[in-house]
N, C-alpha and C positions, 0 to 999 in steps of 0.2 A: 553506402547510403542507398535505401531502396529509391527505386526510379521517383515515385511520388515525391517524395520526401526532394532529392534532386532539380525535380522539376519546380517546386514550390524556392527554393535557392536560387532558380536561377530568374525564377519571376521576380524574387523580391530586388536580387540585384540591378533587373532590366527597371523596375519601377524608380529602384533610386535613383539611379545613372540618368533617365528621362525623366527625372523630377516631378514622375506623378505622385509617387508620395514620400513624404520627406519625415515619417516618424514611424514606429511600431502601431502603432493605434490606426492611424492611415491603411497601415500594409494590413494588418487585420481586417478593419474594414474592406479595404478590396479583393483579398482574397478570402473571405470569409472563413478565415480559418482561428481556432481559437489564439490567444494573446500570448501563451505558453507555448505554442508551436511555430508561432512567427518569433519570438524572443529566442530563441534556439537556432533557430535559422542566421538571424542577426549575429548575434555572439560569436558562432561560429564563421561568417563575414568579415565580423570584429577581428577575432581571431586570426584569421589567413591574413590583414593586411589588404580586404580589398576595399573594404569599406571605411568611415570614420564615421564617430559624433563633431557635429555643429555647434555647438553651445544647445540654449533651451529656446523651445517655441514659446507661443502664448498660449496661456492657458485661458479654461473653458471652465473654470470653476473648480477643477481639480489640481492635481501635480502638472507643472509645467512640461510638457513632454521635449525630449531630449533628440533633436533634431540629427536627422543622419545623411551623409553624402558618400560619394564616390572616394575612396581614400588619393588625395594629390600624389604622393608617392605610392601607388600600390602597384605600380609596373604599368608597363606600353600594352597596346597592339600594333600591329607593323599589316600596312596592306598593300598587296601592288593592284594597277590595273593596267596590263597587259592589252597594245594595240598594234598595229602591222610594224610602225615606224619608232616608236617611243612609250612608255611604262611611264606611269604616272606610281611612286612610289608615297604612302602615307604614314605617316606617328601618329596614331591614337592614346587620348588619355583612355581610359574605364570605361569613360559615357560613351565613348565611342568620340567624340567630339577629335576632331584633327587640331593636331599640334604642330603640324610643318608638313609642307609637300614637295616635293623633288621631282622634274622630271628627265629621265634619261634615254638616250639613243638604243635602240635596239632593232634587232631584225630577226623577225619570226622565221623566217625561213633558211636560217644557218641550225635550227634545229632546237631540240628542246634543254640540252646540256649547256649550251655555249650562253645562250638567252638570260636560263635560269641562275649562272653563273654572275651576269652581272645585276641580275635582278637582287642576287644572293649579296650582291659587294655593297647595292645602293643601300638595302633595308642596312645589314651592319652598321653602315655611318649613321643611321640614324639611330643605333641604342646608345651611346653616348651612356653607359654604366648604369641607365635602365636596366630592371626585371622585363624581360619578355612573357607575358601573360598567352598571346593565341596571336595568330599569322594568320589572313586568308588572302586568296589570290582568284583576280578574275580575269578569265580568258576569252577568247573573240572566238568561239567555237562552242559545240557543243560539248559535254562534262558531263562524265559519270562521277554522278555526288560521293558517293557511295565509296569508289575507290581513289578519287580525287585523280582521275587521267581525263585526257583528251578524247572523245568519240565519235571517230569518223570527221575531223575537222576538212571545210574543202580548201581551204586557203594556210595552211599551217602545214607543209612536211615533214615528214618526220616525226609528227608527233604523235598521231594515232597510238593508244592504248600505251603510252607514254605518263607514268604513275608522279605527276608536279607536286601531290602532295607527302608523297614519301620522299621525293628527292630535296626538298626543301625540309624537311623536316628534319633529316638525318644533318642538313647543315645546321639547324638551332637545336640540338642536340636530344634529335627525335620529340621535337612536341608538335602534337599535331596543328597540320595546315588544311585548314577548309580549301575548296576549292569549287568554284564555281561559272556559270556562263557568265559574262559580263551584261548581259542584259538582266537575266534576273537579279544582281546586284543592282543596275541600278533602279529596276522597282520598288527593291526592299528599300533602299536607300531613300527615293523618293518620297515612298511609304512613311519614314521615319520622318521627314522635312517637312512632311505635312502634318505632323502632333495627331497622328488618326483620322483626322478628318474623312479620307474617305478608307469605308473599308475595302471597297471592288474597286481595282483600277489595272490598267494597261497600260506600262510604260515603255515606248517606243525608243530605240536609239539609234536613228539616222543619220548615219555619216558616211565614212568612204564605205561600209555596207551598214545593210538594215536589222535589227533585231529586236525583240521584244521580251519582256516578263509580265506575268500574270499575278495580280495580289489577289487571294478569295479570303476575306476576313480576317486581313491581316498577316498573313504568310504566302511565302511564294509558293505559288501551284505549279509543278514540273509536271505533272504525267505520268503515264506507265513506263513511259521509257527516257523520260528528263527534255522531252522536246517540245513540249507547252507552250503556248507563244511565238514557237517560230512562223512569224510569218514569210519571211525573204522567200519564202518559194512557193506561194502560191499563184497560181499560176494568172495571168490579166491578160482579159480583153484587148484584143488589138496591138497587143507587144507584139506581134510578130516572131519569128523561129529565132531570136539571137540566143545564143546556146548560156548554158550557166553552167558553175563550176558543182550545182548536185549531177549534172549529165542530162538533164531535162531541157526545153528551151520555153524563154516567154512567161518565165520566174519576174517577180517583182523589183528583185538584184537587180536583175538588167536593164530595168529602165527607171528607177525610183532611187538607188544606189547613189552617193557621190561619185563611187567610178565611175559608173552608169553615164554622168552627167557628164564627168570629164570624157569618157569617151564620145557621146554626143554632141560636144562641143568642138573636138579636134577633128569631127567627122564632115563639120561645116565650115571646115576651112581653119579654125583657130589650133594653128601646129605649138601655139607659147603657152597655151593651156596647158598645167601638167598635173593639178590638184584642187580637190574639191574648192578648199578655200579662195583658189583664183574664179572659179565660176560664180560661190557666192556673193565677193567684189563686185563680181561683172554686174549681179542682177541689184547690188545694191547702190549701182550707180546708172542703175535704168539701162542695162544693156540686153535690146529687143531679144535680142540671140539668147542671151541667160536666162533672163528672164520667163523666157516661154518655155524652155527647157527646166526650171526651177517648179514653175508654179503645176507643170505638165507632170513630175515629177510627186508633187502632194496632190494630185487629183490622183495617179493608180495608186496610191498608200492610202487615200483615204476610202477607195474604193475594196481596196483586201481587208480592211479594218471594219468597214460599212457590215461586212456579214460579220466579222467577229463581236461586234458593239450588239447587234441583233441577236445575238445568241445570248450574249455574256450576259447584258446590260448591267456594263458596269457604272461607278460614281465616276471616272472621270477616266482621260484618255492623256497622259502628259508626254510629252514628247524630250526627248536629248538628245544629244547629241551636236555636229558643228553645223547640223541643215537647219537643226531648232529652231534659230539664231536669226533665220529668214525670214522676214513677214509674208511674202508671197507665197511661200510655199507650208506656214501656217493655215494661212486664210484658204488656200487649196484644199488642205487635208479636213477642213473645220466645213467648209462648204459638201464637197461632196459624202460626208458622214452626214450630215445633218440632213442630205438629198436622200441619200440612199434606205436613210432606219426611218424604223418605227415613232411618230412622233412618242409616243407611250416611254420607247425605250431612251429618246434623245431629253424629256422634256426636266431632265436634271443633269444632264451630262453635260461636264467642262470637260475642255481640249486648248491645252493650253503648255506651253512651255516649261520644261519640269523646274521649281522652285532651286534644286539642287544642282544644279547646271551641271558644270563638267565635275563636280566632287561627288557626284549620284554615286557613282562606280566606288569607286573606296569608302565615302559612307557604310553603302551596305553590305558590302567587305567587312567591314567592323564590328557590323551588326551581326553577323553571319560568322565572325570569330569568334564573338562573347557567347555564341551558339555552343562551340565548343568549349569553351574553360571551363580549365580543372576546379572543380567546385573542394571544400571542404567536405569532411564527415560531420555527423553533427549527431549530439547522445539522444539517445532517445527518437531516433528516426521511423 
């Protein structure tokens, strides 16, 4: 299939699967391509099992046109999302839409073989005599798209230039496995939970660390070198020298992090604190300690974000992750951005909590596997 021809298949499948259009004459009209080269495309859809007919629409005065969706049976996607302590493992239909989520123990730091292996156990139980259509997998580190490894991760040993997308691959019998940072999943994902709405956005993921992804008109923006968005190490005002795991000190990590947090808390006496989650408790039952530590916390993130909003001016700025979750440390990040920009730049910008919560990351996991599936050939391409 020449690339063209490719590309217009996988448009038309991402249109049905998200229900922008649900007939040939639709898909015509949006991709403004003649009715004989979208019927070709289809067919050959038809063909492979990935798609079906609906019965008939309503007609317009003409033939009732013959309505099309995602075929129910046309096979899975399978997604993990990949965190220090546990993998959130997902079943996708076609639309990408989640059919069941799993989540299991694991520890990034016994290495990339041992990890992948129960990564590799959880998805299996979930094909249940499903077709396996695409795999993607998102990780807490940086990622070379390109060759689906790890690049330069600082919290992950062992795994540097460690190739997750061949190694999983070769266990679902060599079909390829996306692989991506986990922050730009979850902006694609976000992206998709917002039906378009915006096209420019910044999705932030703050938990036990910080990470972001970039949307420019609807696809993820990496960079020259796939590190786009990374904010966690910019450097902030008045952090002080506490060192970070890039080898720099007075990173965003260090004081805006849920680590960050929990260690700032153990450091004021609280030895029972041992995880994010217990500080957010604290500050949501008004504990003075947490709380100022929380909300301290979305003032330097909104403050590294305050120049990136200034440059970007994107449509909106959403947040995930488990600090999301926080009102005070919302109304922190939502304050000092709106302090810091341009009114010009601010005076459409929402900041706000991603609609996709904790399933952001495997959504666009899904989205970012239908990236890859194997399309048909189709006559006349």
């Amino acid at each position: 299939m020449s690339p063209a021809a490719s590309d217009d298949t996988r448009i038309i499948l991402d249109l049905i699967a998200s229900g922008r259009a649900r007939s040939r004459s639709q898909l015509a009209a949006q991709l403004g391509l003649a009715a004989s080269t979208v019927g070709l495309r289809v067919e050959a859809l038809l063909d492979a099992g990935l798609i079906e007919e609906a019965g008939e629409g309503s007609s317009r005065g003409g033939r009732r046109p013959r309505m099309l969706r995602v075929a129910e049976d046309g096979g899975i996607i399978l997604t993990a999302d990949l965190g220090g302590g546990h993998a959130r493992i997902g079943r996708h239909g076609l639309s990408g839409a989640i059919q069941r989520v799993n989540t299991i123990p694991i520890d990034l730091t016994q290495g990339p073989e041992a990890t992948l292996a129960a990564v590799g156990d959880a998805m299996e139980a979930m094909i249940t005599g499903s077709a396996v259509r695409a795999v993607a997998v998102g990780l807490p580190g940086p990622v070379h798209v390109e060759t689906g490894s790890v690049d330069q991760p600082s919290r992950m040993p062992g795994w540097s230039g460690f190739r997750v997308g061949e190694h999983l691959g070769a266990r679902f019998g060599g079909i390829h496995v996306a692989v991506d940072n986990d922050a730009n999943l979850a902006a694609l994902g976000e992206h998709g939970a917002q039906f378009g709405a915006t096209h420019h956005s910044i999705t932030v993921k703050a938990g036990t660390a910080i990470g972001s992804g970039v949307i420019v008109d609807g696809s993820v923006h990496r960079g020259a070198t796939g590190a786009a968005g990374d904010i966690t190490h910019t450097r902030i005002d008045g952090s002080g020298d506490i060192p970070c795991s890039c080898g720099n000190t007075g990173c965003l990590e260090t004081v805006a992090s849920g680590a960050s947090l929990v260690r700032q808390i153990r450091e004021r006496g609280r030895d029972d604190v041992t995880s994010t989650d217990q500080v957010l408790a604290l500050a949501r039952d008004a504990d003075p300690i947490a709380t100022t530590l929380v909300r301290t916390a979305g003032t330097h993130l909104g403050q590294a974000l305050s120049g990136v909003v200034n440059f970007f001016n994107p449509h909106a700025v959403f947040l995930t992750g488990s600090m999301s979750a926080s009102e005070p440390f919302l109304a922190a990040v939502r304050s000092r951005v709106y302090e810091a920009c341009h009114p010009l730049v601010t005076q459409r910008l929402r900041i706000e909590a991603a609609r996709a919560g904790a399933d952001a990351i495997i959504l666009g996991a899904a989205r970012l596997a239908m990236d890859g599936l194997e399309l048909p050939e189709t006559v006349g391409n």
